[in-house]
N, CA, C and O atoms as a Tinker XYZ file with bonds, in Angstrom:
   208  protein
     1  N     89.302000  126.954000  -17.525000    73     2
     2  CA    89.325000  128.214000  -18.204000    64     1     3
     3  C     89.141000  127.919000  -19.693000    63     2     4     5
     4  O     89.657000  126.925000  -20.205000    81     3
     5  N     88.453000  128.731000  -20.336000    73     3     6
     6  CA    87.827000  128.705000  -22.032000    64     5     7
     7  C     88.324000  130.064000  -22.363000    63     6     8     9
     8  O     88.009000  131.044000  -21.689000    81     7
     9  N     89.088000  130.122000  -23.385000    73     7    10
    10  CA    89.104000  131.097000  -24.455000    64     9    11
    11  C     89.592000  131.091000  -25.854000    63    10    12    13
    12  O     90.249000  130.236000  -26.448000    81    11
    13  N     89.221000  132.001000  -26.168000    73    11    14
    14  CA    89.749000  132.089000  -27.896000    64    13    15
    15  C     89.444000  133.122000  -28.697000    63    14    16    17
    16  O     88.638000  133.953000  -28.279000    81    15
    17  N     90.075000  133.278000  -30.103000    73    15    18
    18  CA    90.275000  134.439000  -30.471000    64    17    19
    19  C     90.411000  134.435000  -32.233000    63    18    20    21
    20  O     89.838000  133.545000  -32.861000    81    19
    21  N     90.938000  135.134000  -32.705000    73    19    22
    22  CA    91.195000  135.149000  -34.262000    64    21    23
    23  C     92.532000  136.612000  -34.249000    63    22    24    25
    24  O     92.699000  137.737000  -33.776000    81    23
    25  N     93.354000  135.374000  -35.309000    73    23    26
    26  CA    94.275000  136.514000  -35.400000    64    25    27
    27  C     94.578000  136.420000  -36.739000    63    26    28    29
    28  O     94.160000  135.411000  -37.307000    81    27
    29  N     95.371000  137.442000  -37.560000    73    27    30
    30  CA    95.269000  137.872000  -39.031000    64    29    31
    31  C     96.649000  136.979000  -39.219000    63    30    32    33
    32  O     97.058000  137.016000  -40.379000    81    31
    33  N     97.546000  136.087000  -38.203000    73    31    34
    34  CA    98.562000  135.268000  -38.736000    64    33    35
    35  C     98.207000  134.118000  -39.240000    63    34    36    37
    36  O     98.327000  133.603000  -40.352000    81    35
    37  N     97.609000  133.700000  -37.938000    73    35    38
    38  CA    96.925000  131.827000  -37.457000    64    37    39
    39  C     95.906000  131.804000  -37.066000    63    38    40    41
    40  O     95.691000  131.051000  -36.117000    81    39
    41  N     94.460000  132.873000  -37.784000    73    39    42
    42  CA    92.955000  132.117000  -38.009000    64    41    43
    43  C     92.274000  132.459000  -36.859000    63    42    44    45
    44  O     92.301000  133.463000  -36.148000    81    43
    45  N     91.696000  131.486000  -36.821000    73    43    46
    46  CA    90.729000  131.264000  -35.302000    64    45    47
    47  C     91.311000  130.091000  -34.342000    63    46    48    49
    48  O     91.769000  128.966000  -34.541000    81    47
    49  N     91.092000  130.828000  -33.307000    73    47    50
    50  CA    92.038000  129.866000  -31.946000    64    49    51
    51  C     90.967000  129.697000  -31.020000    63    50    52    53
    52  O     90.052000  130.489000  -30.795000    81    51
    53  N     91.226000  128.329000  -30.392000    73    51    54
    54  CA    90.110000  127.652000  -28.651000    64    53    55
    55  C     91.268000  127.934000  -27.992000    63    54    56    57
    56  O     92.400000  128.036000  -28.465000    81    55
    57  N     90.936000  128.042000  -26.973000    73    55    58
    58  CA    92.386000  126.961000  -25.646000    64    57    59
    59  C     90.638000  126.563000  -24.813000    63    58    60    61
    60  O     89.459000  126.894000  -24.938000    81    59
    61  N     91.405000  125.761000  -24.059000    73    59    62
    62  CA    91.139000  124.799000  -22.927000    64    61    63
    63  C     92.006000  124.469000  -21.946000    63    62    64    65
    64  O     93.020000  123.796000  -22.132000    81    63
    65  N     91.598000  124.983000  -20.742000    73    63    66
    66  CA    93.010000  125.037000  -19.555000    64    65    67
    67  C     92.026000  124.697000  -18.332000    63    66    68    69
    68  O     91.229000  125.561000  -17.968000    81    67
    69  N     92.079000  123.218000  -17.577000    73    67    70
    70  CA    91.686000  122.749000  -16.408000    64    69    71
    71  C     92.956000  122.639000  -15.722000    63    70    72    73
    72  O     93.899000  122.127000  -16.326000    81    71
    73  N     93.106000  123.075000  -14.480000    73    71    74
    74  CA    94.137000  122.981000  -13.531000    64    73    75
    75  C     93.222000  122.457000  -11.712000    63    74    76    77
    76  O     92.446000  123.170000  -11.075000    81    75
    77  N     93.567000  121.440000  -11.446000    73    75    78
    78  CA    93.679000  120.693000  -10.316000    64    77    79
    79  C     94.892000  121.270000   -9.060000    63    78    80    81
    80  O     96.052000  121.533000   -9.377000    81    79
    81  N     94.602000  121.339000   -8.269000    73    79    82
    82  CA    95.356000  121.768000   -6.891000    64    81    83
    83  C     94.780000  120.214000   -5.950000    63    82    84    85
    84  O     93.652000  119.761000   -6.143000    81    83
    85  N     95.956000  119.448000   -4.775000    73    83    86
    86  CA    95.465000  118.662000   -3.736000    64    85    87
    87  C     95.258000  117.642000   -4.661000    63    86    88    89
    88  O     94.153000  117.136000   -4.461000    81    87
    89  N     95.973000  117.022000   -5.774000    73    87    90
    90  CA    95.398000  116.272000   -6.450000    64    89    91
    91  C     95.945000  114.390000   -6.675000    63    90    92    93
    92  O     96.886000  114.272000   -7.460000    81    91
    93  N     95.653000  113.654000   -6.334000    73    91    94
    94  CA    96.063000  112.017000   -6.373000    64    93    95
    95  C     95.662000  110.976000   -7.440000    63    94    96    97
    96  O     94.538000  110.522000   -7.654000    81    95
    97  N     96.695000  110.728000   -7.993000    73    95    98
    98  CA    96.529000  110.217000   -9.039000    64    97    99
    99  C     96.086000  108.577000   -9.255000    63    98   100   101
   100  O     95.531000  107.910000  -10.128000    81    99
   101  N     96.838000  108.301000   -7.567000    73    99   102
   102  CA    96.394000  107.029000   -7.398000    64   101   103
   103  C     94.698000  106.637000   -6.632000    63   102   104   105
   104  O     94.204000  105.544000   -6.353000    81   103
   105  N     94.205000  107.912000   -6.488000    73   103   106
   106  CA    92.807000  108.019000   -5.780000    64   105   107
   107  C     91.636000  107.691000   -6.745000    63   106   108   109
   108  O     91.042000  108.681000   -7.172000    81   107
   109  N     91.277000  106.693000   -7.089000    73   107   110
   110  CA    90.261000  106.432000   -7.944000    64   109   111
   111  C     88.345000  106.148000   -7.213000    63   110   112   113
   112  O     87.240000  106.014000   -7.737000    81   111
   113  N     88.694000  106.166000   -6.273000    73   111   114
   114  CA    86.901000  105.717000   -5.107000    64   113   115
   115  C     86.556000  107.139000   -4.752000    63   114   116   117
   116  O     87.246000  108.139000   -4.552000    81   115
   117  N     85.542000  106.953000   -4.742000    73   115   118
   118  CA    84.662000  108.183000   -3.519000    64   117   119
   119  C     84.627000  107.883000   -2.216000    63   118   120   121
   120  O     84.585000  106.893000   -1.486000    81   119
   121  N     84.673000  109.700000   -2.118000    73   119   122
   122  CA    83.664000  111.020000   -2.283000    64   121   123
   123  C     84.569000  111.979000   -3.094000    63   122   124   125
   124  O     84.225000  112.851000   -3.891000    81   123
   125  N     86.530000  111.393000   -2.472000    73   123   126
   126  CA    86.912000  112.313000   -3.178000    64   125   127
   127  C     87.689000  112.113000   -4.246000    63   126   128   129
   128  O     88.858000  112.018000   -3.874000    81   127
   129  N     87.554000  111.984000   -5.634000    73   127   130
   130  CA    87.635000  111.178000   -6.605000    64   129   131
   131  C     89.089000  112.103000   -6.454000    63   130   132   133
   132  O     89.193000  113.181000   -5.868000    81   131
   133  N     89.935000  111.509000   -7.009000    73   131   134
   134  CA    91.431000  112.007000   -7.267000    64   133   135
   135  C     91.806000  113.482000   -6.463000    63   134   136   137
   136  O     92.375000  114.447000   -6.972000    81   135
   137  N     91.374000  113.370000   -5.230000    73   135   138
   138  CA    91.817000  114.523000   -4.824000    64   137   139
   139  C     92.933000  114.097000   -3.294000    63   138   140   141
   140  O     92.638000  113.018000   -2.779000    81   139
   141  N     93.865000  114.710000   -2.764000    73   139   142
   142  CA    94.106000  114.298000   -1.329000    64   141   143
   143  C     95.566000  114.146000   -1.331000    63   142   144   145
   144  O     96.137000  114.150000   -0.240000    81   143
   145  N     96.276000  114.007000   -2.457000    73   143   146
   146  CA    97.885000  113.871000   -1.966000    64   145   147
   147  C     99.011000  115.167000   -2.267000    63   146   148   149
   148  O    100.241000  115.185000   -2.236000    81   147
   149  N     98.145000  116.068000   -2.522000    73   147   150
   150  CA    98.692000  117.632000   -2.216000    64   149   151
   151  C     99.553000  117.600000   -3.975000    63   150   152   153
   152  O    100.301000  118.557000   -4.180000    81   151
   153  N     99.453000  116.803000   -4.847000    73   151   154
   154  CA   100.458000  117.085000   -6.369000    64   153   155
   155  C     99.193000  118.146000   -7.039000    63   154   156   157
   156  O     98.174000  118.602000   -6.520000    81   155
   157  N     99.624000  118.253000   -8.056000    73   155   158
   158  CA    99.118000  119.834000   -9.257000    64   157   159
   159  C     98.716000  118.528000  -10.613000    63   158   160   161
   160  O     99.345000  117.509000  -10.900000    81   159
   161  N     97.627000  119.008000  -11.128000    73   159   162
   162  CA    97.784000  118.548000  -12.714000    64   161   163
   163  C     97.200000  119.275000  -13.147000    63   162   164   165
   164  O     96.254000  119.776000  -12.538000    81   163
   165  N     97.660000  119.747000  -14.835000    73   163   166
   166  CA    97.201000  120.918000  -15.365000    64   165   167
   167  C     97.391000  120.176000  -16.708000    63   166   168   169
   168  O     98.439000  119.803000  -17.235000    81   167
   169  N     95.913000  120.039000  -17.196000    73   167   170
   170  CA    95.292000  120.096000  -18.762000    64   169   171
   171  C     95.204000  121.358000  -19.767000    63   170   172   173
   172  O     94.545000  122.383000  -19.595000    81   171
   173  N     95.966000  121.052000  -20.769000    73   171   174
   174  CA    95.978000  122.235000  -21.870000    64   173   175
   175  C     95.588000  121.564000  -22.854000    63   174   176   177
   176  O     95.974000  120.410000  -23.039000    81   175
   177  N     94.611000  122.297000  -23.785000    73   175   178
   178  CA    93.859000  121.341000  -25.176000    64   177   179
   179  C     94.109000  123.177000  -26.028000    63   178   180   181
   180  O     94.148000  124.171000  -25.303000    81   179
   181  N     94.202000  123.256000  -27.075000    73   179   182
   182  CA    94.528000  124.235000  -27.991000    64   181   183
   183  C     94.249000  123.543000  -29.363000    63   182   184   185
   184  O     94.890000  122.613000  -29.852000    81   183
   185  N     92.866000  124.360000  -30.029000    73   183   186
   186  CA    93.047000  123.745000  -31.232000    64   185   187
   187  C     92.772000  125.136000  -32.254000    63   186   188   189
   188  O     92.089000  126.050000  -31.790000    81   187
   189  N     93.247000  125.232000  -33.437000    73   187   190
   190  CA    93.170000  125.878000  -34.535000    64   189   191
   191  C     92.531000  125.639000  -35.769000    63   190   192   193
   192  O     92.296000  124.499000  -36.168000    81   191
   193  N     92.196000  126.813000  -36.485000    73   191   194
   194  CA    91.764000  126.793000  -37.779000    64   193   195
   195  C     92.427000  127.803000  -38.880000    63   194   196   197
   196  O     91.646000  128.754000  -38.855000    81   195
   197  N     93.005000  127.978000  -39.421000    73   195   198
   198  CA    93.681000  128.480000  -40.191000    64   197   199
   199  C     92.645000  128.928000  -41.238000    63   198   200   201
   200  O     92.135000  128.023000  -41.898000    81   199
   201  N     92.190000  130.419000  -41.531000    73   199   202
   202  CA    91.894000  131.156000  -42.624000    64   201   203
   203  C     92.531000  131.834000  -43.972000    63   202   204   205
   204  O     93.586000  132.461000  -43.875000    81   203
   205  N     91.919000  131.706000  -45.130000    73   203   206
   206  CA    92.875000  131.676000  -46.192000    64   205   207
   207  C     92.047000  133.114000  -46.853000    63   206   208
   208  O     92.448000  133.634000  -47.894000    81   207
């Protein structure tokens, strides 16, 4: 998921939100690259710019 915005406190805003379901951390080979032991991982990236 991608979004972002501008607000009159804190500027201009990104996010960045990847979320994984079925996911193995110890699974590194193919076909199914880190997928198969039923855990969650969820990536959040958020960056800002502040307007003056």
């Amino acid at each position: 998921m991608v979004g972002g915005g501008f607000s009159t406190d804190s500027g201009a805003f990104a996010n960045v939100v990847m979320g994984q379901e079925n996911f193995d951390i110890k699974r590194w080979r193919r076909p199914h690259l880190l997928q198969g032991a039923g855990q969650k991982i969820r990536l959040k990236s958020r960056g800002r710019r502040q307007v003056q």
